[in-house]
PDB file with SEQRES, HELIX, SHEET and CRYST1 records, atoms N, CA, C and O in Angstrom:
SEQRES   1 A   54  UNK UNK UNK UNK UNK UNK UNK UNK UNK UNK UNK UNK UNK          
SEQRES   2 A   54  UNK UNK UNK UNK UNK UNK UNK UNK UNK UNK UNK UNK UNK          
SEQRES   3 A   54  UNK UNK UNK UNK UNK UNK UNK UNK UNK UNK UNK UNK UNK          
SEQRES   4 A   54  UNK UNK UNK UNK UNK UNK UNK UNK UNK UNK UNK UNK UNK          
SEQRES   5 A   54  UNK UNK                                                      
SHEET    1 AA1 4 UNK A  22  UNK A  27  0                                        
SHEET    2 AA1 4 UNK A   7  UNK A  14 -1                                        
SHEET    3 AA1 4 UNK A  46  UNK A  53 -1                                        
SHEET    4 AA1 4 UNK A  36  UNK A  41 -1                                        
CRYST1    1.000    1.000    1.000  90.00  90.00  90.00 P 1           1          
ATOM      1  N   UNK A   1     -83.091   8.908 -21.380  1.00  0.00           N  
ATOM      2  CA  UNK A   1     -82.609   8.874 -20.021  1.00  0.00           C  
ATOM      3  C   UNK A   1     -81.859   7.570 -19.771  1.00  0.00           C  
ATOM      4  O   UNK A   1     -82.108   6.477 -20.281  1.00  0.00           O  
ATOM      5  N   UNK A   2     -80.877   7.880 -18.879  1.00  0.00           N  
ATOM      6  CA  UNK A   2     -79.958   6.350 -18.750  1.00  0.00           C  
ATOM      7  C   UNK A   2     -80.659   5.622 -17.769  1.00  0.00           C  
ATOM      8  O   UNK A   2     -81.477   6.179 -17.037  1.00  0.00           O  
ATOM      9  N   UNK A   3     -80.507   4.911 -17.726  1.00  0.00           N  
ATOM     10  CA  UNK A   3     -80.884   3.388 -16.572  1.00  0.00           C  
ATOM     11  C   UNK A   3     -80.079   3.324 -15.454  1.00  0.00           C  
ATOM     12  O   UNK A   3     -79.293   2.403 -15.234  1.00  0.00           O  
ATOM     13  N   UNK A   4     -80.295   4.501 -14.579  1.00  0.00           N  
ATOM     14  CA  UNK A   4     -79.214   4.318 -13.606  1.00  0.00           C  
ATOM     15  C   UNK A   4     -79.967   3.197 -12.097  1.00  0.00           C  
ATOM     16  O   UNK A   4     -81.112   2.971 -11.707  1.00  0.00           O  
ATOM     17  N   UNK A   5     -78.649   2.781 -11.676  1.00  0.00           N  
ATOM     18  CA  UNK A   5     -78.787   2.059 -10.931  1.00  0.00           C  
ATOM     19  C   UNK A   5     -78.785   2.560  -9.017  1.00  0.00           C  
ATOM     20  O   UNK A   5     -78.050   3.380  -8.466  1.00  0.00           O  
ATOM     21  N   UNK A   6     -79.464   2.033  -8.643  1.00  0.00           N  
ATOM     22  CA  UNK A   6     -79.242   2.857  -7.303  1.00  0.00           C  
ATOM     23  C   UNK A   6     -78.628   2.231  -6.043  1.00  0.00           C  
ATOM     24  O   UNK A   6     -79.102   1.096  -5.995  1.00  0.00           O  
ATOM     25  N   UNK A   7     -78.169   2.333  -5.463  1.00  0.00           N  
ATOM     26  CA  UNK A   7     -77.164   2.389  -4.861  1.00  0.00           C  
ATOM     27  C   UNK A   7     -76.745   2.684  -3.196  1.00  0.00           C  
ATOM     28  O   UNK A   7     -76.356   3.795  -2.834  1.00  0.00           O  
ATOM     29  N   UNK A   8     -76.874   1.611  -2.329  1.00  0.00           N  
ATOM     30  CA  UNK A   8     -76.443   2.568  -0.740  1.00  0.00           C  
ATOM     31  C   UNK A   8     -75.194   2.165  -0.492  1.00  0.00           C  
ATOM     32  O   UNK A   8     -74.757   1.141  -1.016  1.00  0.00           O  
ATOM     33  N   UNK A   9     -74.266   3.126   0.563  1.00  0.00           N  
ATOM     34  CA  UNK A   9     -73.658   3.060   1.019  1.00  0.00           C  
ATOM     35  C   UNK A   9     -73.676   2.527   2.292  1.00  0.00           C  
ATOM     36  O   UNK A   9     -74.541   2.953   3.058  1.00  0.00           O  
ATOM     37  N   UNK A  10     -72.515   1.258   2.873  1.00  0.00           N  
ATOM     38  CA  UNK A  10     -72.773   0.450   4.013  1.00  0.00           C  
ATOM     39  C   UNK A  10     -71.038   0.460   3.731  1.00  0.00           C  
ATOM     40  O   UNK A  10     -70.256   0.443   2.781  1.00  0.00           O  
ATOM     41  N   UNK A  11     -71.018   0.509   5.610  1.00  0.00           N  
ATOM     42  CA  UNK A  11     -69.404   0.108   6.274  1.00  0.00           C  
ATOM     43  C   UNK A  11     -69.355  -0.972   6.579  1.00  0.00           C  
ATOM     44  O   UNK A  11     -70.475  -1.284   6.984  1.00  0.00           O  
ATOM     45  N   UNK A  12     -68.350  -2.202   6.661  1.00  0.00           N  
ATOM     46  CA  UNK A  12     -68.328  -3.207   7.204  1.00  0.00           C  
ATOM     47  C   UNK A  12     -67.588  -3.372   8.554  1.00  0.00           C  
ATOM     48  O   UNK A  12     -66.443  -2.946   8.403  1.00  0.00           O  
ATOM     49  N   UNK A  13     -67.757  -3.750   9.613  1.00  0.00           N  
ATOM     50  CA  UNK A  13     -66.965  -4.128  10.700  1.00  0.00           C  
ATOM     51  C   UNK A  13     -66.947  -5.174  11.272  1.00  0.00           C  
ATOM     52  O   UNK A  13     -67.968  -5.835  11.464  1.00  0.00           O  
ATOM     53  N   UNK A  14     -65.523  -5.598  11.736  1.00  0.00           N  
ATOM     54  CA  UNK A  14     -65.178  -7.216  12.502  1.00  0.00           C  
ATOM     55  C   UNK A  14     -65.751  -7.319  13.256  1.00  0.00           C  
ATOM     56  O   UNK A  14     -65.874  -6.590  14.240  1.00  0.00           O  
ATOM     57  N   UNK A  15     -66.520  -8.744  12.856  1.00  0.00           N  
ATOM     58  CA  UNK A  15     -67.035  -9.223  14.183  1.00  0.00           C  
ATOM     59  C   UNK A  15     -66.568  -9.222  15.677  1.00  0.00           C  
ATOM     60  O   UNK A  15     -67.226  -8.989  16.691  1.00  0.00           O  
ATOM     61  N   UNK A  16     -65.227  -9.555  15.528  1.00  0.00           N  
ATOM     62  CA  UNK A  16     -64.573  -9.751  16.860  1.00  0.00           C  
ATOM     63  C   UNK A  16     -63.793  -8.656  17.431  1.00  0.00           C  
ATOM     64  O   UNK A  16     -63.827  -8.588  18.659  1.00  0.00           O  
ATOM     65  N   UNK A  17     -63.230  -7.950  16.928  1.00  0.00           N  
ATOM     66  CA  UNK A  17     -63.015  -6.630  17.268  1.00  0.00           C  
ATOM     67  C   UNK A  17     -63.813  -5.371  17.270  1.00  0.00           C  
ATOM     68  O   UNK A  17     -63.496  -4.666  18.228  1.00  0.00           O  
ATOM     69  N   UNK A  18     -64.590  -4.937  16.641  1.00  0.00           N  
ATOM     70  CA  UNK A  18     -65.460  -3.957  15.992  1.00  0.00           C  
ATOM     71  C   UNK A  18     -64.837  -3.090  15.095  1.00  0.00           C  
ATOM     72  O   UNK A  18     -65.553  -2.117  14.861  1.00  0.00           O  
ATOM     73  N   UNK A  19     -64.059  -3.082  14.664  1.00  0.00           N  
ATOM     74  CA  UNK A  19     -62.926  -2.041  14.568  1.00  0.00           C  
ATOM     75  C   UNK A  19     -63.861  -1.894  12.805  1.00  0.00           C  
ATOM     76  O   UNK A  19     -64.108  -2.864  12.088  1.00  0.00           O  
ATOM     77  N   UNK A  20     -64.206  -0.478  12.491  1.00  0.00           N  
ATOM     78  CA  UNK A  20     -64.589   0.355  10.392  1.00  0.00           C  
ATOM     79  C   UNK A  20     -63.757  -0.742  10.039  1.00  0.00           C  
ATOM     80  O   UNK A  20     -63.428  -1.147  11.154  1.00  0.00           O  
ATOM     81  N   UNK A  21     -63.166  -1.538   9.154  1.00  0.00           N  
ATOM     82  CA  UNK A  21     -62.391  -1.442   8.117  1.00  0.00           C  
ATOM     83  C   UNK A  21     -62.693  -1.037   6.575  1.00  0.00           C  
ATOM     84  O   UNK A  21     -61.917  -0.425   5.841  1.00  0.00           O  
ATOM     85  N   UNK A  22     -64.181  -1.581   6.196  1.00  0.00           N  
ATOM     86  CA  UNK A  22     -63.886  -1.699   4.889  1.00  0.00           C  
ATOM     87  C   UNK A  22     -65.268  -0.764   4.852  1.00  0.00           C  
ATOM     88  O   UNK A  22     -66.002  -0.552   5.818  1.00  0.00           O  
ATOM     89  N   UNK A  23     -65.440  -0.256   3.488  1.00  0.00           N  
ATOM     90  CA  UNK A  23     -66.813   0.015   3.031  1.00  0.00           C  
ATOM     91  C   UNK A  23     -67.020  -0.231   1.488  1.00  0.00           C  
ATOM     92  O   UNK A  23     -66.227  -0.101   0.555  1.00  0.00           O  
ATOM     93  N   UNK A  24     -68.480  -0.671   1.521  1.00  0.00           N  
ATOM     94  CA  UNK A  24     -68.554  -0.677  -0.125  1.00  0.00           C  
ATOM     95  C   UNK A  24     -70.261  -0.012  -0.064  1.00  0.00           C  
ATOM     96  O   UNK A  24     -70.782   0.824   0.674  1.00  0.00           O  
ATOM     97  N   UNK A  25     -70.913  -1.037  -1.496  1.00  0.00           N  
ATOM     98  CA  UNK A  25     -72.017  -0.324  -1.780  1.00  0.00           C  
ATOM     99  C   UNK A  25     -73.217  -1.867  -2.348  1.00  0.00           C  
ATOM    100  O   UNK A  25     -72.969  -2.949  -2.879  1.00  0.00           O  
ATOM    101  N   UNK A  26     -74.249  -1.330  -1.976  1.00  0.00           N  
ATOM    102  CA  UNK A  26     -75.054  -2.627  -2.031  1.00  0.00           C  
ATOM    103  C   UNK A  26     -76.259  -2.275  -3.055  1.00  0.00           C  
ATOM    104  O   UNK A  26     -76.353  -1.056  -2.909  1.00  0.00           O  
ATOM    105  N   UNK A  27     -77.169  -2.630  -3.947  1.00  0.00           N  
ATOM    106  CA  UNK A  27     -78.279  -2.385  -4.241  1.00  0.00           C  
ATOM    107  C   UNK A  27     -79.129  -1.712  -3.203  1.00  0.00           C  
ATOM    108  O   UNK A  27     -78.654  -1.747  -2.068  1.00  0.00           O  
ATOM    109  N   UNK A  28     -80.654  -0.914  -3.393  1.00  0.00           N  
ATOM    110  CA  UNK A  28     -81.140  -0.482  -2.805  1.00  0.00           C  
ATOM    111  C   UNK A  28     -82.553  -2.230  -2.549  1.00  0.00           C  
ATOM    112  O   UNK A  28     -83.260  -2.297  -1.544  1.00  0.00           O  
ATOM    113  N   UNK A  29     -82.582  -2.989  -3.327  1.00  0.00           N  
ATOM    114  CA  UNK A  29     -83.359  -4.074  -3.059  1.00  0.00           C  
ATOM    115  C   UNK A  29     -82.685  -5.041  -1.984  1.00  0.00           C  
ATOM    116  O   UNK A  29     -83.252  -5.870  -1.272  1.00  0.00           O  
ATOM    117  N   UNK A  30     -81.846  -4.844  -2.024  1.00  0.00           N  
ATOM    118  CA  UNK A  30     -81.185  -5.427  -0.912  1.00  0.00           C  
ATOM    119  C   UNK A  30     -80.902  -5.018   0.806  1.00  0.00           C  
ATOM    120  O   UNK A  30     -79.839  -5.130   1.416  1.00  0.00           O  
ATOM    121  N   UNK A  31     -82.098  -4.567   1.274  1.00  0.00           N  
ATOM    122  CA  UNK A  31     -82.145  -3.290   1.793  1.00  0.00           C  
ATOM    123  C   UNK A  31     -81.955  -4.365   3.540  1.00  0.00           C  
ATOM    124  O   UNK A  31     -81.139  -4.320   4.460  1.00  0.00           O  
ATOM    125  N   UNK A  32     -83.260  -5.268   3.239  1.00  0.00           N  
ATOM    126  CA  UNK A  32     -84.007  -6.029   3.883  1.00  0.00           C  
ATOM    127  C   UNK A  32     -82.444  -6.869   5.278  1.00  0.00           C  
ATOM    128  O   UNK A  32     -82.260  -6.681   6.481  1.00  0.00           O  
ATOM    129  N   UNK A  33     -81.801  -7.625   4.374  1.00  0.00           N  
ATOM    130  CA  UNK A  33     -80.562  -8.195   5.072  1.00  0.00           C  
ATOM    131  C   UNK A  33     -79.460  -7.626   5.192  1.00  0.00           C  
ATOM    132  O   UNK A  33     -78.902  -7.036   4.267  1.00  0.00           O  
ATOM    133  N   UNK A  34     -78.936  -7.752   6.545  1.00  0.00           N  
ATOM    134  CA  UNK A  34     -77.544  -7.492   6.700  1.00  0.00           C  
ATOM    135  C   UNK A  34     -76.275  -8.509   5.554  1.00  0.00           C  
ATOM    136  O   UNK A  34     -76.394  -9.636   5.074  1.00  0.00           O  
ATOM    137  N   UNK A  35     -75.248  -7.594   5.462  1.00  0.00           N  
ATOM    138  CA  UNK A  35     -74.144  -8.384   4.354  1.00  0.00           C  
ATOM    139  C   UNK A  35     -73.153  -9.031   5.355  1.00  0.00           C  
ATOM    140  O   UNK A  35     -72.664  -8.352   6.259  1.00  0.00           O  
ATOM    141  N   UNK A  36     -72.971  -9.835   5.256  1.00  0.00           N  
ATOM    142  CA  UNK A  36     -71.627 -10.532   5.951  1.00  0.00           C  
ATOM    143  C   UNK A  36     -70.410 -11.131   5.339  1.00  0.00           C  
ATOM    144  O   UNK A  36     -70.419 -12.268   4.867  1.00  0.00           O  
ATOM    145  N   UNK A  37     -69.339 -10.343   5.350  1.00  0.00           N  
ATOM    146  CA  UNK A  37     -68.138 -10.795   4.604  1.00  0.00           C  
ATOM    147  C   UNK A  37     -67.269 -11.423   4.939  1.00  0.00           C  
ATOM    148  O   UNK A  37     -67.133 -11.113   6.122  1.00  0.00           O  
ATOM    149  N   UNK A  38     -66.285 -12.385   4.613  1.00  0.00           N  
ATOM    150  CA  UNK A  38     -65.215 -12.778   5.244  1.00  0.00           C  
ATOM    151  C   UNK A  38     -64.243 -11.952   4.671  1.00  0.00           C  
ATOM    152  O   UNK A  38     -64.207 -11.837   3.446  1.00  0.00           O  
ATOM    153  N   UNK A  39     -63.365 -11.299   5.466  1.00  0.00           N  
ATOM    154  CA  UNK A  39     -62.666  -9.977   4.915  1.00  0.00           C  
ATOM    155  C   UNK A  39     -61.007 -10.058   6.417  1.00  0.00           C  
ATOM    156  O   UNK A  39     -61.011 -10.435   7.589  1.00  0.00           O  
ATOM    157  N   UNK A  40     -59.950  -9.529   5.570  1.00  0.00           N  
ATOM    158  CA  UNK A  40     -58.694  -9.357   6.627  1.00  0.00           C  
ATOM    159  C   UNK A  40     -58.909  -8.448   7.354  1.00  0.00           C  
ATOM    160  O   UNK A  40     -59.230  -7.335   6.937  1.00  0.00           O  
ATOM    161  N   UNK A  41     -58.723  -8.856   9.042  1.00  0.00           N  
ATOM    162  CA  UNK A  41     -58.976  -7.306   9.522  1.00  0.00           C  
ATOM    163  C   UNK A  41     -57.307  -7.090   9.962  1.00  0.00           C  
ATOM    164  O   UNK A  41     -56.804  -7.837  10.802  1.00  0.00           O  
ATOM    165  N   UNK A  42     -56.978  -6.633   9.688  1.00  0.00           N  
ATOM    166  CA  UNK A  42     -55.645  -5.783  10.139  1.00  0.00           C  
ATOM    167  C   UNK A  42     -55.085  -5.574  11.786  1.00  0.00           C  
ATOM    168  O   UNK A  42     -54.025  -5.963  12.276  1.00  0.00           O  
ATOM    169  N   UNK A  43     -56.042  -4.928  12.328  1.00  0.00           N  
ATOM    170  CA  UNK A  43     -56.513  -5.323  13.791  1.00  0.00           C  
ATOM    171  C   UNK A  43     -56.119  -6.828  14.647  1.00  0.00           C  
ATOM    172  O   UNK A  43     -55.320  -7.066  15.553  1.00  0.00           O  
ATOM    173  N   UNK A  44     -57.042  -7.643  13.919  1.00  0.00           N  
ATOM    174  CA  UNK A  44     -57.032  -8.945  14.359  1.00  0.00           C  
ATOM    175  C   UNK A  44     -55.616  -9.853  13.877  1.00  0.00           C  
ATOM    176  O   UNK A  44     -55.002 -10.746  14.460  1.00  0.00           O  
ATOM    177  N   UNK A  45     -55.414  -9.214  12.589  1.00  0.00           N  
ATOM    178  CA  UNK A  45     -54.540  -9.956  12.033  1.00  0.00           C  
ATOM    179  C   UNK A  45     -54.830 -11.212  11.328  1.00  0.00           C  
ATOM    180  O   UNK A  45     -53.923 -12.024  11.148  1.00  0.00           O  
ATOM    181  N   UNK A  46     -56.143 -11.455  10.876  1.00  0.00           N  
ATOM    182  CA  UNK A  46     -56.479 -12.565  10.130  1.00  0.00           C  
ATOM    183  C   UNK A  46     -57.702 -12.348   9.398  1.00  0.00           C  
ATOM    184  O   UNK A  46     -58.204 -11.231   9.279  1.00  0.00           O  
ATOM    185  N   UNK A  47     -58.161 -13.340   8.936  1.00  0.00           N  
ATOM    186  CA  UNK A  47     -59.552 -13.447   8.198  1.00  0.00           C  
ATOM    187  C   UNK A  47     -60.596 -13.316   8.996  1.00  0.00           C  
ATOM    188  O   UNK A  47     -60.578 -14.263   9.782  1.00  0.00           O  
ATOM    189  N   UNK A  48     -61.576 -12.558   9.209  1.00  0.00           N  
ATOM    190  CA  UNK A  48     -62.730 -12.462  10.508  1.00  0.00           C  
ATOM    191  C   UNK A  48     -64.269 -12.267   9.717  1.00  0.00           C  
ATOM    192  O   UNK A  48     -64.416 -11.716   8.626  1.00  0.00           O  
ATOM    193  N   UNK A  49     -64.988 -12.660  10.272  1.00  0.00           N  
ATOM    194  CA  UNK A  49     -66.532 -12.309   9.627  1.00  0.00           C  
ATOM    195  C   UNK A  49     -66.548 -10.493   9.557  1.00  0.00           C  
ATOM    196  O   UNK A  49     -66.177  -9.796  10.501  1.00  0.00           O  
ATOM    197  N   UNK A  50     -66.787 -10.238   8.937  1.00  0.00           N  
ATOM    198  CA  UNK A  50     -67.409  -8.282   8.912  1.00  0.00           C  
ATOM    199  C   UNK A  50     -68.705  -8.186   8.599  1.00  0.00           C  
ATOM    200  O   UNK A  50     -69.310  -8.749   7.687  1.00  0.00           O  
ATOM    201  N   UNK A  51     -69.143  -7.349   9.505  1.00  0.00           N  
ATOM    202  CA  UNK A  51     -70.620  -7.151   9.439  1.00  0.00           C  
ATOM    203  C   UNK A  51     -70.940  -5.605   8.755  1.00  0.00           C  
ATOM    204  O   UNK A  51     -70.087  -4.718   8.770  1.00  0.00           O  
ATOM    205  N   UNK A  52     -72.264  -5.430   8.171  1.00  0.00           N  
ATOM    206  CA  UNK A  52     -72.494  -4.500   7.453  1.00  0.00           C  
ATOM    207  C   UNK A  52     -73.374  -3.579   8.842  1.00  0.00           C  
ATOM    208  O   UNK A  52     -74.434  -3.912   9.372  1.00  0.00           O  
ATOM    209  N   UNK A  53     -72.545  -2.413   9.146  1.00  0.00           N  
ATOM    210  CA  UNK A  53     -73.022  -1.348  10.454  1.00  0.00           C  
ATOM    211  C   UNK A  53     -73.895  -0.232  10.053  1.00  0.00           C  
ATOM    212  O   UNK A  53     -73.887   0.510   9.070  1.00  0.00           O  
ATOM    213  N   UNK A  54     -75.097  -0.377  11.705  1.00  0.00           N  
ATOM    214  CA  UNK A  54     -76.187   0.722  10.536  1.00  0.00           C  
ATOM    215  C   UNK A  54     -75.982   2.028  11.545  1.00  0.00           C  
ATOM    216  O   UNK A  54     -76.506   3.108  11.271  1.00  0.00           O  
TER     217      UNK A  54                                                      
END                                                                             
C-alpha cells in the first residue's frame, strides 16, 4: 500500500477586501491554525494579508 498523504482543502481571502482569490491545500495536522499569506489581490491591487476561510 502507498503512503498516501492527506490532505484539506482551504480558500484564502484578503484581509481588506474579502474578496476568494486563491485556494490551495494544507496537511490534515495542521488543522488546529488558521494560514495567513501574503498574496496579490487583484481587487486591491497590491500585496494584502489572505486569510484561510472556513
Amino acid at each position: 500500500m502507498g503512503n498516501a498523504k492527506k490532505k484539506k482543502k482551504i480558500i484564502l481571502a484578503c484581509a481588506d477586501c474579502s474578496e476568494r482569490n486563491y485556494s490551495t491545500e494544507k496537511g490534515l495536522n495542521q488543522v488546529n491554525e488558521r494560514l495567513e499569506l501574503k498574496k496579490y489581490c487583484p481587487r486591491c491591487t497590491s500585496h494584502t494579508v489572505h486569510r484561510e476561510t472556513r
